[in-house]
C-alpha positions as CSV (number, residue, x, y, z in Angstrom):
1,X,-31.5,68.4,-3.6
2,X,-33.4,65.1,-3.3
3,X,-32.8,63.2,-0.4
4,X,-31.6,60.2,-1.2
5,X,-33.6,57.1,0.6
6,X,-32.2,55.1,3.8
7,X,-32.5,51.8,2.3
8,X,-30.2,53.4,-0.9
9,X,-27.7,54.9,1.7
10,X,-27.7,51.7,3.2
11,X,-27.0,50.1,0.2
12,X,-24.2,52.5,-1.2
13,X,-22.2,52.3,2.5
14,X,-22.1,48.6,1.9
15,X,-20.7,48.5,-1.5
16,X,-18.4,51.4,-0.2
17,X,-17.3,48.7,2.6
18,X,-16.9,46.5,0.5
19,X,-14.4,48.6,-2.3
20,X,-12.2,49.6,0.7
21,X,-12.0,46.0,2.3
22,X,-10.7,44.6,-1.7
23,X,-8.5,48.0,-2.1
24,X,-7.0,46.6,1.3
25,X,-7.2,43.0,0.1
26,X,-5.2,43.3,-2.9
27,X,-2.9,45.5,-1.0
28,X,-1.9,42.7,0.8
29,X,-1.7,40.6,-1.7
30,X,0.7,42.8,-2.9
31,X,2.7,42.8,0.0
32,X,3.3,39.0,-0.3
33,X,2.3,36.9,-2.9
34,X,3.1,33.9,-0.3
35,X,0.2,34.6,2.1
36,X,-2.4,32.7,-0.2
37,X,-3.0,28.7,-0.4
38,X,-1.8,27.8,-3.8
39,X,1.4,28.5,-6.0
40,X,2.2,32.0,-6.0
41,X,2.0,33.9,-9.0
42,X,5.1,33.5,-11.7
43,X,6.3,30.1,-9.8
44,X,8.0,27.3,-10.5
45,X,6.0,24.5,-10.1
46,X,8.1,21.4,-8.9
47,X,5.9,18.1,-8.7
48,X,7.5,15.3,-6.9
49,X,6.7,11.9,-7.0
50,X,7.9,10.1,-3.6
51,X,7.1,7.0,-2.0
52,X,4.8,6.3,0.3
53,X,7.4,5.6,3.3
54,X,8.1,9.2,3.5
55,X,4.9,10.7,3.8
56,X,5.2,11.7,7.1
57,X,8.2,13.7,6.4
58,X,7.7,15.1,3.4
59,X,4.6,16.3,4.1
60,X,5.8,18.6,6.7
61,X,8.9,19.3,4.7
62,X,7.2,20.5,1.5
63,X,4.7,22.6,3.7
64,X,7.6,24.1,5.3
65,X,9.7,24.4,2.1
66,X,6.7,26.5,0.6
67,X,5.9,28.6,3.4
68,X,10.0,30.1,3.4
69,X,9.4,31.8,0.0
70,X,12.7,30.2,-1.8
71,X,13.6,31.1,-4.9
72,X,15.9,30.0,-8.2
73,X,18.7,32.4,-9.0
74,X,16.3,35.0,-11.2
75,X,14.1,35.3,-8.7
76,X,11.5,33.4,-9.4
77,X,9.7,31.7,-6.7
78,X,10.1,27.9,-6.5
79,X,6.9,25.7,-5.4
80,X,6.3,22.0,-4.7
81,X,3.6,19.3,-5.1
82,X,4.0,15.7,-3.9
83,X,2.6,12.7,-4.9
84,X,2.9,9.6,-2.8
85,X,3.4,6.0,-4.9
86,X,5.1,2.8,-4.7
87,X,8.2,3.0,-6.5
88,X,7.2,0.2,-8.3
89,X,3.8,1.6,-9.2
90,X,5.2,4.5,-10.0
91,X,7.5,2.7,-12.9
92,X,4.6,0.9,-14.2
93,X,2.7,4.5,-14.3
94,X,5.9,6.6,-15.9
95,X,6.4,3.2,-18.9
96,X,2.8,3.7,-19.7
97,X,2.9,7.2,-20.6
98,X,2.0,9.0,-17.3
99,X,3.8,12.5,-16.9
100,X,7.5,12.3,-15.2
101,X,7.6,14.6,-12.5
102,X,10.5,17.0,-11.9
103,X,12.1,14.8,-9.4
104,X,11.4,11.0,-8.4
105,X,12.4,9.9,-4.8
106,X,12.1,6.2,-5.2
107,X,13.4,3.8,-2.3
108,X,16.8,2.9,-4.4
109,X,18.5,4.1,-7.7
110,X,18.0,0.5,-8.7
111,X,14.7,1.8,-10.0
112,X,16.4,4.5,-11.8
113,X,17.8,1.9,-14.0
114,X,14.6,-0.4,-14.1
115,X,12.4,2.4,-15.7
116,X,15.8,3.1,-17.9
117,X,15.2,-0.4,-19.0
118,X,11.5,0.4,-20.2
119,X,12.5,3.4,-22.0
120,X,12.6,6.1,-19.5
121,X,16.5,6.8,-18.7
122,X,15.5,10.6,-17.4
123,X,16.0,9.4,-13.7
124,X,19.5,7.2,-13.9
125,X,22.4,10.1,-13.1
126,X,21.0,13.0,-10.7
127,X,20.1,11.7,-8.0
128,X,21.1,12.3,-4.4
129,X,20.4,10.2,-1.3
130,X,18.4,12.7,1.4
131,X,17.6,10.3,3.8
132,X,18.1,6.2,4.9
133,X,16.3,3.6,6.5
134,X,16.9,0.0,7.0
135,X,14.3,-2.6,6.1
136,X,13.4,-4.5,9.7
137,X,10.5,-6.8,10.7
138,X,8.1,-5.1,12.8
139,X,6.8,-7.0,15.5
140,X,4.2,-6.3,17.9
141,X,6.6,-5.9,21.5
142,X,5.2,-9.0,23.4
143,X,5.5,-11.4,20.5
144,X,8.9,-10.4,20.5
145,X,9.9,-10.6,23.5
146,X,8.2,-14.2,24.1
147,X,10.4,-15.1,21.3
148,X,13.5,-13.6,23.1
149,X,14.1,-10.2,22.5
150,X,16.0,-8.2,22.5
151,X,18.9,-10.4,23.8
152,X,18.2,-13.2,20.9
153,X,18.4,-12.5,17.4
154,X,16.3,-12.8,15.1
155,X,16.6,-13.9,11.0
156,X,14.6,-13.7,7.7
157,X,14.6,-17.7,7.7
158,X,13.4,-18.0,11.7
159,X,10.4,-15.8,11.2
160,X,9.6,-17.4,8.2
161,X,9.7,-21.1,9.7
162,X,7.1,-20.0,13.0
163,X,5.0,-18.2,10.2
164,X,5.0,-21.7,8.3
165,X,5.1,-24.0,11.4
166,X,1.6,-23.5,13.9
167,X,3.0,-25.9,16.1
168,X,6.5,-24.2,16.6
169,X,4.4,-21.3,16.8
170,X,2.4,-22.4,20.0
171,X,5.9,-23.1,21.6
172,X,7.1,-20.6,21.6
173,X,4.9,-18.0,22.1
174,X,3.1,-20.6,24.7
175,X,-0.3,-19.8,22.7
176,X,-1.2,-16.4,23.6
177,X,-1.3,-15.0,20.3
178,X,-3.6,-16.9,17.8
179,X,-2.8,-20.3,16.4
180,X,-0.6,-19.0,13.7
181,X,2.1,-15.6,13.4
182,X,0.0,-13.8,10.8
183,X,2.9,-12.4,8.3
184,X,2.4,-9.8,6.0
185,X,4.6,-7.6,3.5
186,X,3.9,-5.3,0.5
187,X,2.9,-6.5,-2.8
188,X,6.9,-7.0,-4.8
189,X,5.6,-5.8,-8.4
190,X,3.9,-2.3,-6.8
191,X,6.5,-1.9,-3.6
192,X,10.1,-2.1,-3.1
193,X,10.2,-3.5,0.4
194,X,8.3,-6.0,-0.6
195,X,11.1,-7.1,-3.4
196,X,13.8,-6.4,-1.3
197,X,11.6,-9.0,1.2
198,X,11.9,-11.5,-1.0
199,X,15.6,-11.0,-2.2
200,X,16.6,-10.6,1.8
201,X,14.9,-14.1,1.9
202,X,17.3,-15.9,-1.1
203,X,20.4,-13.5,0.6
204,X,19.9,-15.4,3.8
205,X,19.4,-18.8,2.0
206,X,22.3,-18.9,0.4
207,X,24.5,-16.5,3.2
208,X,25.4,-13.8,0.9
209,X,26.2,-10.1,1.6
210,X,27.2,-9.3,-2.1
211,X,24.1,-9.0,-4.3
212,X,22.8,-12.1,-5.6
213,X,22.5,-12.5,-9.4
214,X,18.9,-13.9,-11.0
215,X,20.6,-17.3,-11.5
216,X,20.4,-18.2,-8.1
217,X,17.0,-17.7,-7.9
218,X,16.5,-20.9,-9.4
219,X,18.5,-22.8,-6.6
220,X,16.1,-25.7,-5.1
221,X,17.9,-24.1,-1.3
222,X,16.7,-20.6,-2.5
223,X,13.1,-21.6,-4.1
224,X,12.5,-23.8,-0.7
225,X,13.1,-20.7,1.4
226,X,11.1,-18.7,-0.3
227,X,8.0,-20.7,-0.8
228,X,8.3,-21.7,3.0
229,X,8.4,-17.6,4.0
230,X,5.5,-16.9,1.4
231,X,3.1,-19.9,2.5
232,X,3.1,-18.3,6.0
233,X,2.2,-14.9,4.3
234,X,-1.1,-13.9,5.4
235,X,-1.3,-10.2,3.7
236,X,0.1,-8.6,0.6
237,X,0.0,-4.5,1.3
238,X,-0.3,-2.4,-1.8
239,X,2.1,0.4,0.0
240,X,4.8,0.3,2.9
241,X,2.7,3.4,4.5
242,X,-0.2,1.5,4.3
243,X,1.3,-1.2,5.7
244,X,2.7,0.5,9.0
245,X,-1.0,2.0,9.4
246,X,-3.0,-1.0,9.3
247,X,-1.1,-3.3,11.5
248,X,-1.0,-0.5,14.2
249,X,-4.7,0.4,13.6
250,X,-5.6,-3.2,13.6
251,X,-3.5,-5.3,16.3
252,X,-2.0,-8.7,17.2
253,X,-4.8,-10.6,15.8
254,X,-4.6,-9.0,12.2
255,X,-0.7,-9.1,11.8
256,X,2.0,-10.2,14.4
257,X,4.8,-9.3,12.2
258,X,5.3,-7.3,8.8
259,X,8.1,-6.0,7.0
260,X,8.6,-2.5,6.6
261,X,11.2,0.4,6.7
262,X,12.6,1.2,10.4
263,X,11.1,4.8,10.4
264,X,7.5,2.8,9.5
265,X,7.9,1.5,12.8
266,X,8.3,4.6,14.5
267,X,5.8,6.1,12.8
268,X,2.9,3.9,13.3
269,X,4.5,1.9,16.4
270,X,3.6,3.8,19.7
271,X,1.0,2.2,21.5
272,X,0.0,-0.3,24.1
273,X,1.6,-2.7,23.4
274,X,3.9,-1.3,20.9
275,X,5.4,-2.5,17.8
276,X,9.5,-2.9,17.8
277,X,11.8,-3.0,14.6
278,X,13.6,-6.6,14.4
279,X,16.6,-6.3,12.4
280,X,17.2,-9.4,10.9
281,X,21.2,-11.6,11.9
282,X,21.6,-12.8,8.5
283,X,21.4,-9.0,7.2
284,X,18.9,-6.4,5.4
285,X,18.8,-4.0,3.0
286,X,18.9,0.2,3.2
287,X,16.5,2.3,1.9
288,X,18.9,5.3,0.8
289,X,16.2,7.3,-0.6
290,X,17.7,8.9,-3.7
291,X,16.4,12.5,-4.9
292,X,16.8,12.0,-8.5
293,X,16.1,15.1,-11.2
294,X,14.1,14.6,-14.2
295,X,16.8,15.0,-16.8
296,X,14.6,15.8,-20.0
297,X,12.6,18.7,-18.0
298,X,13.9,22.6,-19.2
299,X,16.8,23.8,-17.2
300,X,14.6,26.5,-15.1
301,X,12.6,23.2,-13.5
302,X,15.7,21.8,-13.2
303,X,17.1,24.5,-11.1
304,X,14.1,24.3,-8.9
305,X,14.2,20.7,-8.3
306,X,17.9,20.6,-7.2
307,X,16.5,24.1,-5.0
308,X,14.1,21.7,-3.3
309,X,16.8,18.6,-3.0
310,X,19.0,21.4,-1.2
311,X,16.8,22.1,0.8
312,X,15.8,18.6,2.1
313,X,19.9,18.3,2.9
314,X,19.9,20.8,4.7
315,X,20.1,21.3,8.4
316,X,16.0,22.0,9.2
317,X,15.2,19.6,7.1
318,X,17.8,16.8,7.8
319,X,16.1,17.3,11.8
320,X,12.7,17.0,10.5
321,X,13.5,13.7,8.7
322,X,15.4,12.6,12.3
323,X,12.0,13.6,14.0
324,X,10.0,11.2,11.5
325,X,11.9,8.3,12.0
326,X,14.4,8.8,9.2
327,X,18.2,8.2,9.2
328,X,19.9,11.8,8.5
329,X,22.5,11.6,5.6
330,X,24.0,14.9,6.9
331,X,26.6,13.9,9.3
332,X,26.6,16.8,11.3
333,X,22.6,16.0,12.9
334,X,23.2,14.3,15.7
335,X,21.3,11.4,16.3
336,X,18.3,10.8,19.0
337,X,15.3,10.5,19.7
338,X,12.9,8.6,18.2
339,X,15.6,6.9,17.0
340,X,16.3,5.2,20.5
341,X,15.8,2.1,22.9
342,X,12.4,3.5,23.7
343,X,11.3,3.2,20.3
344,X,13.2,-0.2,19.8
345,X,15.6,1.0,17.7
346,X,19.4,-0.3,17.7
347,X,21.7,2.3,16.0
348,X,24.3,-0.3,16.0
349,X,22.1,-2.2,13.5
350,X,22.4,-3.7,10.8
351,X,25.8,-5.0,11.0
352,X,25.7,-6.6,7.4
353,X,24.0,-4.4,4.9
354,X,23.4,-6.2,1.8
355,X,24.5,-4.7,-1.8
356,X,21.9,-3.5,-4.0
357,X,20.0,-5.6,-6.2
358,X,20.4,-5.3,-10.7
359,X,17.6,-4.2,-12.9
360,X,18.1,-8.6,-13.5
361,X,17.6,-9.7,-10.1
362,X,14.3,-7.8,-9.9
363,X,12.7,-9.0,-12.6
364,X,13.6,-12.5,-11.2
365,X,12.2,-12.0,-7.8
366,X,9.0,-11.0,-9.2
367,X,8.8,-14.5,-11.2
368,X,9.9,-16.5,-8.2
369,X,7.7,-14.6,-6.1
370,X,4.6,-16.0,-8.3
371,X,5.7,-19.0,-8.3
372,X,6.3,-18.9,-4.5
373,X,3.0,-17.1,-3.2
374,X,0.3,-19.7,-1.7
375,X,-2.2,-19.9,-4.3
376,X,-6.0,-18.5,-4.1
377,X,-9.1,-20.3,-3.3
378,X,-11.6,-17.4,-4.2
379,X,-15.4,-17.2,-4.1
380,X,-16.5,-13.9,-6.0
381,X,-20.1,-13.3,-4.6
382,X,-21.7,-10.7,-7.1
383,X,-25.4,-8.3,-6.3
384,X,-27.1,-8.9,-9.3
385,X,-30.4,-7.8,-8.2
386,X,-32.8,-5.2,-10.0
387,X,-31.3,-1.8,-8.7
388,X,-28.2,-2.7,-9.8
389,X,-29.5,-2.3,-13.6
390,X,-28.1,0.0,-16.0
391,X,-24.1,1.5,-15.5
392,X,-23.7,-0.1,-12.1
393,X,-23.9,-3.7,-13.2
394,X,-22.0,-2.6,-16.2
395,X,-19.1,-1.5,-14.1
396,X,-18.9,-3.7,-11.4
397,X,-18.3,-6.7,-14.3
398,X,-16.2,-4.8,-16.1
399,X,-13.7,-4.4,-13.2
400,X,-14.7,-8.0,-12.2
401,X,-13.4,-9.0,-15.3
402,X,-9.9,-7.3,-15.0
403,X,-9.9,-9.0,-11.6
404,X,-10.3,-12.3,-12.7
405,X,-7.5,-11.6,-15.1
406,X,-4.9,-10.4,-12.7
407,X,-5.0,-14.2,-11.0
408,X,-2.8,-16.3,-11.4
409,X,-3.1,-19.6,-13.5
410,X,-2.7,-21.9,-10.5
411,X,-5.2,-20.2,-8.6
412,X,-9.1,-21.6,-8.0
413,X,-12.3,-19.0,-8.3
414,X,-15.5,-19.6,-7.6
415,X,-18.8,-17.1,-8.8
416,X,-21.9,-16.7,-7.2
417,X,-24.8,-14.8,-8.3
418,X,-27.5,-13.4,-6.3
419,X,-30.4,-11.8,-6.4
420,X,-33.8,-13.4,-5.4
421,X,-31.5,-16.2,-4.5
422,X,-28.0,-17.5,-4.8
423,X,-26.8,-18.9,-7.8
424,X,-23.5,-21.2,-8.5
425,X,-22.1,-20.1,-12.1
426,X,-19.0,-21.9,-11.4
427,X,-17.1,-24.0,-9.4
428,X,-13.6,-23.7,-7.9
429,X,-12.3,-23.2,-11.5
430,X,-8.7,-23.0,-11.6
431,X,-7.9,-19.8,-13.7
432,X,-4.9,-21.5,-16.1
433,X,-7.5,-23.7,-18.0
434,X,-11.0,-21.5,-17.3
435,X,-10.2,-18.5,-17.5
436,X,-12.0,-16.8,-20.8
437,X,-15.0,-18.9,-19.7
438,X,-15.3,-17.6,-16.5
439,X,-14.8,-14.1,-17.7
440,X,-17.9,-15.2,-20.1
441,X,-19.9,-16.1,-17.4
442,X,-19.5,-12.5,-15.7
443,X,-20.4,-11.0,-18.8
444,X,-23.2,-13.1,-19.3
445,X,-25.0,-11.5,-15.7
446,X,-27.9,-9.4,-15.6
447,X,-29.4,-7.6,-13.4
448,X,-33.2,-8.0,-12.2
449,X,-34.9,-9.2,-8.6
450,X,-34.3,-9.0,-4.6
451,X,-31.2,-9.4,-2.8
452,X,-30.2,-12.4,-0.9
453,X,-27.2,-11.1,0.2
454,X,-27.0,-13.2,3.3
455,X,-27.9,-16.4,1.8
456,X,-24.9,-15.8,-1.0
457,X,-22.5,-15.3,1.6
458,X,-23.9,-18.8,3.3
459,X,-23.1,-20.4,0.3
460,X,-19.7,-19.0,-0.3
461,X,-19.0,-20.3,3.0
462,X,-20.4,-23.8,2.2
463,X,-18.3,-23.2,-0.9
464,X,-15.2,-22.8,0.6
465,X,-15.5,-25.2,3.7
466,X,-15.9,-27.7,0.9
467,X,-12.9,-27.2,-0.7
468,X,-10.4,-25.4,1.8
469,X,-6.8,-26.9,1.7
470,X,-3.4,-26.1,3.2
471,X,-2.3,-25.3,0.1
472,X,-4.3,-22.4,-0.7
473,X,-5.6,-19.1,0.9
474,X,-9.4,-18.8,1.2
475,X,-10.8,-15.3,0.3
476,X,-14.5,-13.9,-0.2
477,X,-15.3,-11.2,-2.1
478,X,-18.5,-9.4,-1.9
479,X,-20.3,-6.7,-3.3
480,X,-23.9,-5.5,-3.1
481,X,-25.3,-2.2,-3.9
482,X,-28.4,-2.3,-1.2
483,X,-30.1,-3.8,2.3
484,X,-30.8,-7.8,2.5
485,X,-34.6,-8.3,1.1
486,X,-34.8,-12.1,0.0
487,X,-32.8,-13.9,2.4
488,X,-34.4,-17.4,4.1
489,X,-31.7,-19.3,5.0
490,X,-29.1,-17.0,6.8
491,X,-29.3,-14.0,9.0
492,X,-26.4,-11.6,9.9
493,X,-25.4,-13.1,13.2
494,X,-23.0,-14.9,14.8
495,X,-23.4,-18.3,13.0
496,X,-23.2,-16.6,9.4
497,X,-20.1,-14.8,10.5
498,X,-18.6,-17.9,12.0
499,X,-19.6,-19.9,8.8
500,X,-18.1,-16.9,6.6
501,X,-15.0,-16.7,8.7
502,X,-13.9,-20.2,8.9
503,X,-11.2,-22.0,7.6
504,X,-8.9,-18.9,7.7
505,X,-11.0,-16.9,4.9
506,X,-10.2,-13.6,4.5
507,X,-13.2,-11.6,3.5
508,X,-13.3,-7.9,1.4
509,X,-16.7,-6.4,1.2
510,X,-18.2,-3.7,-1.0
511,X,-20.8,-1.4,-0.2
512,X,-21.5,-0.6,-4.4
513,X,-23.8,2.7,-3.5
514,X,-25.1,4.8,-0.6
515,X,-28.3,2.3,-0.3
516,X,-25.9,-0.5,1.1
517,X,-25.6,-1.5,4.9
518,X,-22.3,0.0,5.3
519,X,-21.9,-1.4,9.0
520,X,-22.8,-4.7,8.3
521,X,-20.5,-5.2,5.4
522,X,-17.4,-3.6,7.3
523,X,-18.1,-5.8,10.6
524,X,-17.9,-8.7,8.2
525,X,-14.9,-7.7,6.8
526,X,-12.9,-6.1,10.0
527,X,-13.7,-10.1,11.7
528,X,-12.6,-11.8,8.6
529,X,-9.4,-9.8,8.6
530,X,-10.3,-8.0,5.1
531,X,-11.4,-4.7,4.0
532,X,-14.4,-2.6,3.7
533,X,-14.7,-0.5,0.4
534,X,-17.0,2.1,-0.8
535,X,-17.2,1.8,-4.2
536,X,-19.1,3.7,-6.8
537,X,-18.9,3.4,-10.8
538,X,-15.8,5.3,-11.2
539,X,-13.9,3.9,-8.4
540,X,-14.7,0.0,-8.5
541,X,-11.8,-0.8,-10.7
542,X,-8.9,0.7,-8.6
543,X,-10.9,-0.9,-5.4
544,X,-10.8,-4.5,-7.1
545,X,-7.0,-3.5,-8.3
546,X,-6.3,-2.9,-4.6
547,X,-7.8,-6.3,-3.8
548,X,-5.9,-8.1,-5.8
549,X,-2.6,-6.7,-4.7
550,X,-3.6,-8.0,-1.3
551,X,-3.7,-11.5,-2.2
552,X,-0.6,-11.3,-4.8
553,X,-2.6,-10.8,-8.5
554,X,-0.2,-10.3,-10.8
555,X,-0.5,-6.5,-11.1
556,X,3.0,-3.9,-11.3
557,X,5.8,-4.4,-12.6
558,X,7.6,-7.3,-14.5
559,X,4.0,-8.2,-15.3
């Protein structure tokens, strides 16, 4: 017989290796069909919708849920995917057509009923409360305590005056914090803490505990309270999570105090210094979390979703949600740590819980909350220069466009140009009467030339400077797609930042491209108390949708 080479006996041994090790493989796959990443094979996929408040919870829940192997009553193996939105993001999503999950965990079952109201009723009757947390003012722990706490309570209506008042401010917090309380909350047509805010405000103003109707949202007591609390606001979050991570991640200076869900706190408050949960004296509302079952899925998904809700009540579970911050619904978990004085946190609290809101009342917060919200002195400065040519200029107006036409009538924009040099296109415009010609003008840019990057930015500044008032928040946005090559006038130092970041202005940057100075542009923007993006062409829109949460565009729902 013909000996067979070494280098083919080499070759056949491997391949033999290799049948034995996927025999053995798909043995053990055999074995459990749970060992893999993934859905198993014949599941039941459940997807979730939640929001954002619970992520840190759920997201060890679901992974643990997953990895026990739980099945419906015929066996079939039960898997779950979560998405994390605003509740009120997550209306506007389901009304437009986007696919309902298998169970919605909105903050309230008052949301139930708003999407009922836009045609979707498939959330209003199954739905189960698995966890609870009351809506607080976070504070960082030394501005709290220079204002008396713990032993003096705190309102709704006295942090709302400090915010408004600098000189009330410097009293009592004897000037070691900034000139102002920088306030912040979530966006009230994308987040429900940031309706329930507002509503908590008109509750306190007219020294309710039952729910207050949308009539007396029109009272001159309610409308002064509410304008006063907004004035002071300083940031509009587009998520409660979101929220809790960038006042932790970004200190004293960027927000002394923001409202947010108690287990928020926890989450994102350790730290030195540390950030407390104030429950307000006048009363607050409770996040009860409700587990609701998508009605119109098939009765199989509907098995598996109340599998998964069963789950979450249980007594694993039920811990888990103690251990994030979370108030238990199941009675028999006994509460502790972090739910403790170490963390803040008064289990005594609140004493007066208010009633939930109607489908009404909602709608009317979000039209008193527009009328209430400081209005916006913007400067949009735009990278026109050659290498934005092509989709990238396309894009970026496009989504500048929808920008401009999220503001509010009342508010004032501004446009510069730039490319070998700054250009003025218009003027602090206010949007109600100049609206469609400013969204002419953006469509009217091309693209060709250097970038003067700096220089634009000087002349926002000038722009701004020139026609700053207490009446209206100053913010710059920015967006160029490569280095500074034209410049004359101004250099990226201290005295264009301290131009830039006079007179209060908030600045958000956009690096439009991988050719952009990416430090610079989020240096500018971490000093001016803004954010840095990195944007490309299929992103830019949801980035400028992001901005314009953050100064209160009239995006979400009621819109």
């Amino acid at each position: 017989m013909k000996e067979i080479p070494q280098h083919r006996r080499k070759m056949l041994l491997t391949m033999l290796l290799s049948l034995l090790s996927l025999a053995c493989i798909c043995n053990i796959c055999n074995l459990s069909m749970f060992d893999r990443e993934g859905p198993p094979r014949n599941a039941v996929i459940i997807n979730v919708t939640a929001n954002t408040s619970l992520r840190p919870w759920l997201t060890t829940a679901v992974a643990d849920f997953n990895a026990e192997e739980i099945e419906t009553e015929d066996g079939k193996p039960v898997y779950v995917q979560v998405s994390l939105a605003e509740t009120g993001q997550s209306v506007v999503d389901f009304s437009n057509g986007a696919e309902l999950p298998a169970m919605w965990i909105p903050d309230s079952p008052v949301w139930g009923d708003v999407l009922a109201d836009k045609g979707q009723p498939h959330f209003v009757d199954n739905c189960v409360s698995v966890a609870e947390s009351p809506l607080v003012i976070a504070m960082w722990r030394p501005i709290a305590e220079a204002l008396g706490w713990p032993s003096r309570s705190l309102g709704w209506l006295d942090v709302g005056s400090l915010a408004a008042d600098p000189s009330a401010w410097d009293y009592y917090s004897g000037g070691q914090f900034g000139d102002s309380l920088r306030l912040g909350h979530t966006h009230p047509g994308l987040s429900h803490s940031g309706v329930s805010t507002l509503i908590a405000i008109v509750q306190a103003a007219e020294g309710k505990t039952d729910a207050v109707n949308a009539d007396e949202m029109g009272k001159p007591v309610v409308q002064a309270s509410v304008n006063a609390f907004e004035a002071a606001v300083s940031w509009f979050s587009t998520s409660t999570d979101t929220l809790g991570q960038t006042m932790s991640e970004r200190g004293i200076k960027h927000l002394g105090a923001a409202v947010m869900y108690e287990s928020t706190v926890i989450n994102y408050g350790s730290g030195d210094p540390s950030i407390v949960p104030i429950y307000p004296f006048e009363g607050t509302f409770m996040a009860t979390h409700p587990a609701c079952v998508n009605a119109s899925a098939d009765a199989v998904t509907q098995e598996a979703a109340e599998v998964f809700r069963t789950y979450l009540l249980g007594e694993a579970a039920q811990r888990s949600a103690l251990g994030h911050g979370l108030r238990p619904v199941s009675k028999s978990i006994p509460l502790g740590p972090p739910l403790d004085a170490a963390h803040g946190v008064d289990l005594s609290q609140p004493e007066v819980v208010f009633q939930s809101p109607s489908v009404e009342t909602i709608y009317a917060a979000q039209d008193l909350w527009q009328a209430a919200r400081k209005d916006v002195n913007l400067v949009m400065v735009l990278d026109t220069s050659g290498s934005m040519m092509g989709n990238k200029i396309e894009s970026s107006l496009n989504a500048a466009v929808q920008f401009v036409e999220q503001m509010g009538d009342d508010d004032y924009i501004s446009i510069v140009a730039f490319s070998n040099e700054p250009r003025t296109l218009a003027y602090q415009r206010q949007v109600g009467e100049s609206r469609q010609e400013v969204i002419n003008i953006l469509n009217g840019l091309r693209a060709d030339g250097g970038t003067a990057f700096y220089d634009a930015v000087g002349s926002a500044a000038n722009i701004i400077a020139n026609t700053s008032s207490s009446q209206t928040s100053n913010v710059i946005v920015a967006l160029t797609d490569g280095m500074d090559t034209s410049s004359w006038q101004y250099s990226f130092n201290s005295y264009l930042i301290e131009a830039a970041t006079a007179n209060d202005t908030t600045i958000f940057t956009i690096a439009y491209g991988s050719d952009a100075d990416e430090d610079m542009l989020s240096d500018l923007a971490l000093q001016a108390n803004g954010n840095f993006y990195v944007g490309t062409e299929a992103s830019i829109v949801a980035i400028y949708e992001e901005m314009s949460a953050a100064f209160g565009g009239s995006v979400g729902v009621g819109r």
